[in-house]
ZAMARGU-4260 file (C-alpha; in steps of 0.2 Angstrom, whole numbers, plus 5000, padded with zeros to 4 digits):
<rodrens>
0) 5010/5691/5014 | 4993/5696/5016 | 4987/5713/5025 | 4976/5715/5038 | 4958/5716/5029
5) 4961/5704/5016 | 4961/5714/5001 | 4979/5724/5001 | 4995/5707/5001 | 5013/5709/4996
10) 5023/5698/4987 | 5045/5697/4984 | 5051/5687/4972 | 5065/5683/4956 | 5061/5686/4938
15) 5074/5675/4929 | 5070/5676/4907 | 5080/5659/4905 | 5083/5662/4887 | 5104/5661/4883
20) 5106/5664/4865 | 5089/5667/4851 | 5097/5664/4835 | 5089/5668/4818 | 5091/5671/4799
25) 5088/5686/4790 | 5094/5694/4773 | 5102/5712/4773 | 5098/5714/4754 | 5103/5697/4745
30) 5114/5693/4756 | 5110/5680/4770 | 5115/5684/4789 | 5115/5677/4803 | 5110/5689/4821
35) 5114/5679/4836 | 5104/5688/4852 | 5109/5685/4869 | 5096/5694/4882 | 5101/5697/4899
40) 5088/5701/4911 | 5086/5695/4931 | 5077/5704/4944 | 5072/5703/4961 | 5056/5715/4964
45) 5042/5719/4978 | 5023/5722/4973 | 5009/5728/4984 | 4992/5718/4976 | 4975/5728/4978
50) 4959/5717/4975 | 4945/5734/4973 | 4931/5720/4974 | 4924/5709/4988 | 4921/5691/4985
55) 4906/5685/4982 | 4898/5666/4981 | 4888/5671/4966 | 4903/5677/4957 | 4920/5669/4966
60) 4931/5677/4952 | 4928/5695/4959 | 4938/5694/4974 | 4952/5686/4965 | 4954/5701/4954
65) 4968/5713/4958 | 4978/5728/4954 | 4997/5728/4955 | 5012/5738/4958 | 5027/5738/4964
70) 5047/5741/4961 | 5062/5731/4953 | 5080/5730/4954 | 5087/5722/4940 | 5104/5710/4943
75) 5105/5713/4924 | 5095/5721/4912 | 5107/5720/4895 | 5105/5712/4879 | 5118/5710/4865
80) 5116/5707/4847 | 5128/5700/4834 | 5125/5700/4815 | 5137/5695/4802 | 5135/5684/4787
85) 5131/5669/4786 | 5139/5662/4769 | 5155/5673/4760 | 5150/5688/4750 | 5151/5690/4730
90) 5158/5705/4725 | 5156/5704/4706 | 5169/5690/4702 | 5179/5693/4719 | 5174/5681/4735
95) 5176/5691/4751 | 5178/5676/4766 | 5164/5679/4778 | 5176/5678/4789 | 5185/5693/4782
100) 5170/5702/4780 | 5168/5704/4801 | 5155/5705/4814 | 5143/5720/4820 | 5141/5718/4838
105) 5126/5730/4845 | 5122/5731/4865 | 5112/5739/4876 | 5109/5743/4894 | 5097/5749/4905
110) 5099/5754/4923 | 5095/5745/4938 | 5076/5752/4945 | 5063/5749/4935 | 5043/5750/4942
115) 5030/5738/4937 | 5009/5740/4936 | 5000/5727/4931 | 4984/5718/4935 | 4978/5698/4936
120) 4969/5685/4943 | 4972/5673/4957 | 4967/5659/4970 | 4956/5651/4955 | 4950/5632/4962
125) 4955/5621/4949 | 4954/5605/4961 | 4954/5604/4980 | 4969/5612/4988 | 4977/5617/4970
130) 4974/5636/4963 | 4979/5643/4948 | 4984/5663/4947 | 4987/5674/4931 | 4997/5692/4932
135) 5001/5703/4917 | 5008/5719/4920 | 5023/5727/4912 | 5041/5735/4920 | 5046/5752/4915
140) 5064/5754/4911 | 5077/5769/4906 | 5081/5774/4891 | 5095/5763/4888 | 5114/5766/4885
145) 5119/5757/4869 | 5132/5755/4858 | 5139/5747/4841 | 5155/5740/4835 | 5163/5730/4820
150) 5175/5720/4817 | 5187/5718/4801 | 5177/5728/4785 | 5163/5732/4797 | 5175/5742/4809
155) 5168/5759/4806 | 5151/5754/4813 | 5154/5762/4827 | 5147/5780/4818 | 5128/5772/4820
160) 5131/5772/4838 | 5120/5790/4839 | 5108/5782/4827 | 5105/5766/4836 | 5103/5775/4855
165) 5091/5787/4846 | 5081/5769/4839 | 5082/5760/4856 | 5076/5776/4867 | 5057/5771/4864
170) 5061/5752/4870 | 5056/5756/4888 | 5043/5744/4893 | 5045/5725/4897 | 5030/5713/4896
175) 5028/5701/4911 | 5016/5687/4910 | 5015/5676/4926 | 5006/5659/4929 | 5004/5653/4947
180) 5001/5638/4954 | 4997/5636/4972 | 4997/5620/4981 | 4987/5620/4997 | 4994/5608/5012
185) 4981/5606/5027
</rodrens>
């Protein structure tokens, strides 16, 4: 929605990361693991553009430059973390299953509001009728609420819950990188 005067608009709009699971492989010593991440993050947000220069013909990308900022609500704004080996553990001449062994789940949550800044380009010609935008900025979030459990020998994992809120609190700022493309229909 543009403003009167052509250099304030307003946009609404959904931010989906469309990421179920990340799974990777890490060692914890000498012992292979497998962590299996399942980030949860969906927003619908509203943010005010400011474009501090006038277009000019000699220099069309200077009226496409803007500032932005603007608020979230996040539908869900969690991520969860499970580790647990990935092959049986050797314990001298003793083979503990990994199964046996157990699971570390870790999670986190933030709340729901989060603001956003940012700054990007937009309405670039890139053929007739067809423009191309770019937006960076970041989200602001809480300090999150997390916690940790275990499963089978790992149970008493749980303890580290103080130590892994402590680790997550400076985790606060989500980067957001937009490509736009806009079609033009006369």
């Amino acid at each position: 929605v543009a403003l009167p005067g052509g250099r304030f608009d307003a946009r609404v709009g959904v931010d989906i990361i469309p990421i179920n699971y990340i799974t990777s492989t890490q060692y914890l010593g000498d012992n292979q693991t497998r962590l299996d991440i399942a980030p949860r993050f969906s927003n619908i947000h509203l943010i005010g553009d400011w474009r501090p220069f006038e277009f000019n013909a000699e220099n069309p990308l200077t009226g496409n430059f803007k500032l932005s900022a603007g608020v979230a609500y996040f539908i869900k704004s969690q991520g969860t973390a499970d580790i647990q080996l990935a092959h049986d553990y050797q314990y001298g001449d003793m083979t503990v299953p990994q199964s046996e062994v157990g699971v570390v789940t870790a999670s986190a949550k933030w709340s729901h509001v989060a603001p956003y800044a940012g700054l990007g380009l937009d309405n670039i010609p890139v053929f007739p009728n067809f423009l191309i935008g770019f937006d960076m900025g970041a989200y602001y979030l809480s300090s999150p609420s997390a916690s940790i459990t275990g499963t089978n020998f790992l149970a008493g994992n749980s303890s580290n819950q103080p130590i892994l809120q402590r680790n997550l609190k400076s985790y606060r700022f989500m980067p957001v990188f937009q490509v736009n493309f806009n079609l033009s229909i006369k």
